[in-house]
Structure formats: structure tokens, C-alpha cells
C-alpha positions as CSV (number, residue, x, y, z in Angstrom):
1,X,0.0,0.0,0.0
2,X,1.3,3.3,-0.9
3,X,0.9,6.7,0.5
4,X,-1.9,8.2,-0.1
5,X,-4.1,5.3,-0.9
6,X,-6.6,2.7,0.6
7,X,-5.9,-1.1,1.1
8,X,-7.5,-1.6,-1.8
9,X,-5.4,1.3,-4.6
10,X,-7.6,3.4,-4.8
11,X,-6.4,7.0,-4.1
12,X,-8.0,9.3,-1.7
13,X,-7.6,12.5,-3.9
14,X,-10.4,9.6,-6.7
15,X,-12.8,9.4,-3.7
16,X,-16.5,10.7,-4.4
17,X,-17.5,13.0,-1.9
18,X,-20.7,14.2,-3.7
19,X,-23.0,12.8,-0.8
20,X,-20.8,13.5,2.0
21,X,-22.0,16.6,4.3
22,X,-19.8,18.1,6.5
23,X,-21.9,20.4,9.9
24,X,-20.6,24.4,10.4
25,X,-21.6,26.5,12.2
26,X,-21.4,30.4,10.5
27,X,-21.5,33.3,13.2
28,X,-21.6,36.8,11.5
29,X,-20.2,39.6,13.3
30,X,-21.8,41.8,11.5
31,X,-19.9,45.8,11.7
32,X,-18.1,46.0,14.4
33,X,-14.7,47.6,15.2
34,X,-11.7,45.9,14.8
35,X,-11.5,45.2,18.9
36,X,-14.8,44.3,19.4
37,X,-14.8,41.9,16.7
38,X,-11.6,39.7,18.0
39,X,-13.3,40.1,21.5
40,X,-16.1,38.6,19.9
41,X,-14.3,35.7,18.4
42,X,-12.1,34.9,21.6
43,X,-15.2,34.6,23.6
44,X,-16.7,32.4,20.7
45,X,-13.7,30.0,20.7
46,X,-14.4,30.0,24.6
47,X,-17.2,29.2,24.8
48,X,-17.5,26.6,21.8
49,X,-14.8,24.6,22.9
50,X,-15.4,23.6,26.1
51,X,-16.1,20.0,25.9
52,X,-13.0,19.9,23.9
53,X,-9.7,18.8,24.3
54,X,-8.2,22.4,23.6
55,X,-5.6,24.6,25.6
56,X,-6.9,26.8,27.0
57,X,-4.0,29.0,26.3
58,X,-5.2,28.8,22.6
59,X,-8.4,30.2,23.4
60,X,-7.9,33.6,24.4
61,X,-5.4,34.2,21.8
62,X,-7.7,36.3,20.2
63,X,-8.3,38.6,23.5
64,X,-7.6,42.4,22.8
65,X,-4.9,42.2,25.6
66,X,-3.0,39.2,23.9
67,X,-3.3,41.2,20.9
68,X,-1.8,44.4,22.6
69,X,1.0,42.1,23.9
70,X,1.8,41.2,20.9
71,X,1.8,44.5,19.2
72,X,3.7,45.9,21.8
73,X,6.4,43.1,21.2
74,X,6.6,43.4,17.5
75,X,7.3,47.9,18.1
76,X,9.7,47.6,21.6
77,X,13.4,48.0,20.9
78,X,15.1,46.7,23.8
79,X,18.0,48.8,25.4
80,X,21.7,47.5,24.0
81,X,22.2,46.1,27.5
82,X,25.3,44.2,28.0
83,X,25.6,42.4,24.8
84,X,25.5,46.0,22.7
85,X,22.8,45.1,20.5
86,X,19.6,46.6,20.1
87,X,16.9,43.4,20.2
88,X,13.3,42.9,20.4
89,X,11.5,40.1,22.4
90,X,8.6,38.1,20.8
91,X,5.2,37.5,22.1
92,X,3.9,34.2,20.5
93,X,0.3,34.8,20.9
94,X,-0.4,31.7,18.3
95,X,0.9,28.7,19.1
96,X,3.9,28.4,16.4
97,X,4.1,31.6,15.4
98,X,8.0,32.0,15.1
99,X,8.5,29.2,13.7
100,X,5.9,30.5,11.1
101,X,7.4,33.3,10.4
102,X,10.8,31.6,9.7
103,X,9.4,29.5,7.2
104,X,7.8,31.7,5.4
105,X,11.5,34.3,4.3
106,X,14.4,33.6,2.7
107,X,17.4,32.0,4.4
108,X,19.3,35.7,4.5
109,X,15.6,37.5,6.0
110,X,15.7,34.6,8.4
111,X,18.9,35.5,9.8
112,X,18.1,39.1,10.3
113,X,15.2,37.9,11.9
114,X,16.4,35.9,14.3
115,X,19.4,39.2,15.2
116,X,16.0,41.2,16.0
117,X,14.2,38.4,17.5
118,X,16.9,35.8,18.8
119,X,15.1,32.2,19.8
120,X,16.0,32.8,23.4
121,X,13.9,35.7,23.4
122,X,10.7,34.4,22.4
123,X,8.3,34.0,25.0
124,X,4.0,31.8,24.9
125,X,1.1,33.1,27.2
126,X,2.0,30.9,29.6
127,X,5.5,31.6,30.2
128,X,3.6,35.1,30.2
129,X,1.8,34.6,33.2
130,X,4.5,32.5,35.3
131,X,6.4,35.5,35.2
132,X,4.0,38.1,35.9
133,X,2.0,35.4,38.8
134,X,5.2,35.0,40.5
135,X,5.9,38.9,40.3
136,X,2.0,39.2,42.1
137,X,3.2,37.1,45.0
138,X,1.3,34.1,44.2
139,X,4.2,31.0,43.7
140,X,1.6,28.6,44.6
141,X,-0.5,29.4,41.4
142,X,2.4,29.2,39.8
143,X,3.2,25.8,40.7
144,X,-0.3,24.6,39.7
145,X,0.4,24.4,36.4
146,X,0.6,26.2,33.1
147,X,-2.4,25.7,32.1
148,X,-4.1,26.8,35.7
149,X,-2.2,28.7,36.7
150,X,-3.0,30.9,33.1
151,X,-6.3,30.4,33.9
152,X,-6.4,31.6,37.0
153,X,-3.8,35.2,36.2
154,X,-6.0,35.5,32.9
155,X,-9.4,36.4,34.3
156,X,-7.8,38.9,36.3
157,X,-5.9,40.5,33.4
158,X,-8.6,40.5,31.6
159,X,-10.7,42.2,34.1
160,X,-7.8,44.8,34.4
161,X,-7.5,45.0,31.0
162,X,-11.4,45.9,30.8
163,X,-11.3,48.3,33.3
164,X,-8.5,50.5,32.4
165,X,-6.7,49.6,28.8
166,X,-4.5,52.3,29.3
167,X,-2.3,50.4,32.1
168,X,-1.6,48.0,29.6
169,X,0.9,50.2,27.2
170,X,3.9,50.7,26.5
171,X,5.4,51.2,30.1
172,X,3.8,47.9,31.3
173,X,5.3,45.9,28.7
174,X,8.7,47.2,29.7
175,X,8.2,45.7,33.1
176,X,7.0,42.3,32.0
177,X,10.0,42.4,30.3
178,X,12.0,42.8,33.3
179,X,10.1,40.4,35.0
180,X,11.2,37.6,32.5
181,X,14.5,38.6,32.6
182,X,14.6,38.3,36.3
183,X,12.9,34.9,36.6
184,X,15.3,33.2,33.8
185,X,18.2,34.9,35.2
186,X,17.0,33.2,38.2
187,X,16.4,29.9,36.6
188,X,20.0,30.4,35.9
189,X,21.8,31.5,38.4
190,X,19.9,29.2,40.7
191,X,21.0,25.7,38.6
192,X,24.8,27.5,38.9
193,X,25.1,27.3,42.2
194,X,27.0,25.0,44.2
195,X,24.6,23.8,46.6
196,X,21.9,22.8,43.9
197,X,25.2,21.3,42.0
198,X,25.7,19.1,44.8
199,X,22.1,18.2,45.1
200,X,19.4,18.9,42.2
201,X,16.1,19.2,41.9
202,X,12.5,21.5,43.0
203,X,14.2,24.0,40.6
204,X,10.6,25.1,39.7
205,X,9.5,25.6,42.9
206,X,12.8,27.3,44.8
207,X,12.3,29.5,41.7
208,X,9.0,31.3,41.8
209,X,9.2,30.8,46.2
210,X,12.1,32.9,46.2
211,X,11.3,35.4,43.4
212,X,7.8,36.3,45.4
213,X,9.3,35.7,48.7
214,X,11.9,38.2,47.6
215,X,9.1,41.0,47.0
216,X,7.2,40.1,49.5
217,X,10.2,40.9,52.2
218,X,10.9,44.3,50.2
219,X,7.7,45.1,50.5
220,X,7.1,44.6,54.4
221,X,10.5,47.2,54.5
222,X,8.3,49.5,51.9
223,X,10.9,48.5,49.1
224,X,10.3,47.1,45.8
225,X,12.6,45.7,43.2
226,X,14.0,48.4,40.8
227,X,12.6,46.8,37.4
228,X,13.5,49.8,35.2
229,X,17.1,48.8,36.1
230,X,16.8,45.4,35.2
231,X,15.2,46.5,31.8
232,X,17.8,49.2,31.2
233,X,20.4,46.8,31.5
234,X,18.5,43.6,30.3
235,X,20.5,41.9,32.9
236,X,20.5,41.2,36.8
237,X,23.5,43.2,39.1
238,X,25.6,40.7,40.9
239,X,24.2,41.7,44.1
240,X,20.5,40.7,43.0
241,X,22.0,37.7,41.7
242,X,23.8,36.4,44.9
243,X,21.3,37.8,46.9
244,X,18.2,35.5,44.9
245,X,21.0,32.8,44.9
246,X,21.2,33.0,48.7
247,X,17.5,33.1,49.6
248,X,16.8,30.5,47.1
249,X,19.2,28.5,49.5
250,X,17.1,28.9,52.3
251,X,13.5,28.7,50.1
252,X,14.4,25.1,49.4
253,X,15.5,24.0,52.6
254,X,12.5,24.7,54.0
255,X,10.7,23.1,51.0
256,X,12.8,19.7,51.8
257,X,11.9,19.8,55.2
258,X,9.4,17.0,56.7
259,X,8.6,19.2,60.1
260,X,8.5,22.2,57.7
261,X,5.4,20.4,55.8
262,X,4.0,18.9,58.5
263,X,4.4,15.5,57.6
264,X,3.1,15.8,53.7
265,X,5.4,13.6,51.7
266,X,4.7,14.8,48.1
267,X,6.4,18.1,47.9
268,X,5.3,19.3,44.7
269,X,1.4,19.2,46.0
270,X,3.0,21.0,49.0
271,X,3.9,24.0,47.2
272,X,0.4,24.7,45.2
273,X,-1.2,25.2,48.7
274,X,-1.7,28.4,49.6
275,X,-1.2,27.8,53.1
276,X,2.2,27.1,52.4
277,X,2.7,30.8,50.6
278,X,0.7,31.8,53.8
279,X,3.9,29.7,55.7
280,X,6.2,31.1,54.1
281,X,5.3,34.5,54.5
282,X,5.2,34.7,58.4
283,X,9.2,33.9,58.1
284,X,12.1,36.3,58.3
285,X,14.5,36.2,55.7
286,X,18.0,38.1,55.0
287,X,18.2,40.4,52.1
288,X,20.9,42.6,52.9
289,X,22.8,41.4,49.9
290,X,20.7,43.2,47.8
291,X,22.6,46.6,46.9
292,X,20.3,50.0,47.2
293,X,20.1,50.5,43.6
294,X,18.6,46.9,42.9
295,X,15.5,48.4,45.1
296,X,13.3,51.8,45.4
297,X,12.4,53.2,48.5
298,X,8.8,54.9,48.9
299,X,9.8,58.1,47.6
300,X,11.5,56.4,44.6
301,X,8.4,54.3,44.0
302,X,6.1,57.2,44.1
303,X,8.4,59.4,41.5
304,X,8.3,56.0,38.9
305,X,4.5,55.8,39.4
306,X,3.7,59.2,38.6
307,X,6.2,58.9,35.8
308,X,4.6,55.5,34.6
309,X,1.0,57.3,34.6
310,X,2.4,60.0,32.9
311,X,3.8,57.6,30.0
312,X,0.2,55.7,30.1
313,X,-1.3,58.8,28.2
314,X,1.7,59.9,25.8
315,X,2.5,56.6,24.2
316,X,0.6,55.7,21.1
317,X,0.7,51.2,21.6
């Protein structure tokens, strides 16, 4: 049997189809605007596939806030940083998309795609809202899955998005940005060091523990993390670095800790519980590594804010 053909020769493309029917289902938008109509469409694909076997990550591509994302992606120049180049990061609101778009150019257009867009830079909803879950303080959504825990982060984007489009521009995109950059620098610097070396594993966990653990101690002192840094310099100082390093430490020796978990043996359940962010949080932790321009103070918060809302209203994306 070749391809192409049934057991008995016969080839699929000589195949009468006359009385086969095929059920659609045509939904006509009618005139709408252009935002309106995709909000239309994501809530259609919603809501039509729920029975289905369908991410739901795929489902909301269609959302007016994916859409920004990936707008705002496609028009960002990224500072130089440390490398010296000028680079964009890429928002892969379809499933495939870069790879798409690589197949479709030349092999010389490919290559000055990827120097705008390099692989490592590419980035799917839910890697999306890891970072920016884990940034909110909430490492046990984040350990709940991809799926859930973009499930969970999306309806409140969403919401947000609703409410107020304009605090989803330019200057927010910036500090996703940052946010990535910290987690994967995290990622990292965490797998570098010598204690995780000598004994591996719960990378995923220490990881988002530590990042909101991290905040959530700044915070308590009225600090936050300085993210316009970490997006001027697309990189992490080495102070933030050792001191993430050093707390990730601790964050996972506490995780591996029978009296710590009172006795519950699977560790990975252990961490989607929000009593264990609630455990976590009554802890002290040391952060004195952290240098003072890896952090803002309340005045320092309060001049970015007002600079940020400022942006909100001047930026066209």
C-alpha cells in the first residue's frame, strides 16, 4: 500500500464526496470595530470549545490584551544592555508563530530575523503569566500548572484590561520584560550554584518561592525591586543575583523539610497550597545582599508611578 491510498489502490484525492456533508456552524459579526470583533471571536472560541480537548491557552489568543501584547512586542526595541545590540522580544500569541514566520522568508531574512528576535527571546502566554504570577506574590499558582495557573492570572488581566486599557501600554510591557528577565536569570543563576550542583532538583518551585518571597520581604521594609534597572540593563546586578542565589538557598530548605510540611510527603502538591505561601510569608529572611540600587524606596516608587502614569497617556501602543 502506498501513501496516499486505501488497502484496496484506490487514491483518496479519486474518492466521491458528492454525498458526503460536512456540519458548520457560520457566526456573522456583522460591523463591528476591529477590537470588538476579535473580543467577539475569543469569547466564541471560549465558549464553543469547552467540551473539547483544547488549551486553554489557545483560546484567548484572540483577546484584545494578547493582541496588545503582541503588538507591543513586535514595536519595543530593547536597550543594548550588555551584549550592545539593540533586540526585540517576541510574544507568541499563536501557538507556532515564530516558527511560522521563519518558514515563510528567505534564508538571508531569516537570519536578520532571528538578530531582532533571537530564539531565546521568544516568550507563549503561559511563560507570560509564570512570570507576571510570581511577580503578584502568588508561587503557589504558579506551581499549579501552566495551564491553571493561566487560567487563573488571565481572568484577572482580563478584568484589568477591561477596566482600564491604558495600564496596559507601553510602560507595562517594559516591566514584563523585566520580570522575565529576572525569573530566567533566576532559573540560571539558581541551577549554577553549588549547593543545587551538589544536590538537584525543586528548581521550579525554589524558583518562583524565592522570586515572590523576595518582594514580599521588600515590601514589608516599603521597598520594591528596581525593574526599570533590570530592563535598562536587560541583565540582573551581581548583588541581586547572589542575593536571589542566597534566599533561594534557604526557600528550598525549608521546602525539603518534613517538620516544615508537617508530615506531607509529596512536595510538589506541598507547594500549590496556599497555606504554604501563607507559611512562608510569616518567616524572616535576609536580604541585605541586595545593593540599594537593585531596590526603590517609597519616595522612589512614588516618582516612577507618577512617571509610569504620565507615559500611560503619551505613548501611542
Amino acid at each position: 500500500q502506498e501513501k496516499g491510498q486505501l488497502p484496496s489502490g484506490e487514491k483518496f484525492s479519486d474518492i466521491n464526496l458528492d454525498k458526503v456533508y460536512v456540519q458548520a456552524k457560520l457566526t456573522i459579526i456583522g460591523d463591528k470595530d476591529a477590537r470588538e470583533a476579535e473580543l467577539l471571536k475569543s469569547k466564541i472560541s471560549e465558549f464553543a470549545n469547552t467540551q473539547n480537548a483544547v488549551n486553554s491557552a489557545d483560546l484567548v489568543s484572540n483577546h484584545p490584551l494578547h493582541l496588545r501584547i503582541e503588538n507591543l512586542s513586535r514595536n519595543t526595541m530593547m536597550p543594548a544592555g550588555e551584549t550592545g545590540i539593540s533586540t526585540k522580544w517576541f510574544y507568541e500569541r499563536a501557538r507556532g508563530a515564530y516558527q511560522t514566520t521563519m518558514r515563510g522568508i528567505t534564508a538571508a531574512a531569516a537570519r536578520t530575523w532571528q538578530a531582532e528576535y533571537p530564539k531565546n527571546q521568544v516568550f507563549v502566554k503561559t511563560d507570560m503569566a509564570k512570570y507576571e504570577n510570581t511577580w503578584r506574590m502568588n508561587p503557589h499558582q504558579v506551581k499549579g500548572g501552566a495551564q491553571k495557573n493561566l487560567t487563573e492570572l488571565g481572568g484577572v488581566l482580563v478584568k484589568e484590561f477591561e477596566e482600564n486599557q491604558n495600564n496596559f501600554r507601553e510602560p507595562f510591557y517594559k516591566d514584563l520584560v523585566a520580570k522575565m528577565i529576572l525569573f530566567r536569570a533566576a532559573e540560571k543563576a539558581i541551577s549554577a550554584s553549588d549547593w543545587y550542583k551538589a544536590e538537584k532538583g525543586l528548581r521550579a518551585e525554589t524558583v518562583t518561592y524565592t522570586l515572590a518571597l523576595l518582594r514580599h520581604t521588600l515590601l514589608k521594609q516599603k521597598e520594591d525591586l528596581n525593574l526599570t534597572r533590570i530592563f535598562q540593563n536587560q541583565s540582573l546586578s551581581e548583588s541581586l543575583i547572589l542575593q536571589i542565589t542566597e534566599l533561594a538557598r534557604e526557600v528550598r530548605e525549608k521546602i525539603n523539610d518534613s517538620t516544615f510540611r508537617e508530615g506531607m510527603i509529596n512536595v510538589s502538591e506541598f507547594c500549590k497550597r496556599q497555606k504554604t505561601w501563607e507559611k512562608f510569608k510569616q518567616l524572616d529572611f535576609d536580604i541585605s545582599f541586595l545593593d540599594k540600587s537593585d531596590k526603590l524606596n517609597q519616595a522612589q516608587q512614588k516618582e516612577r508611578e507618577e512617571m509610569l502614569e504620565k507615559k500611560k497617556f503619551t505613548l501611542k501602543i
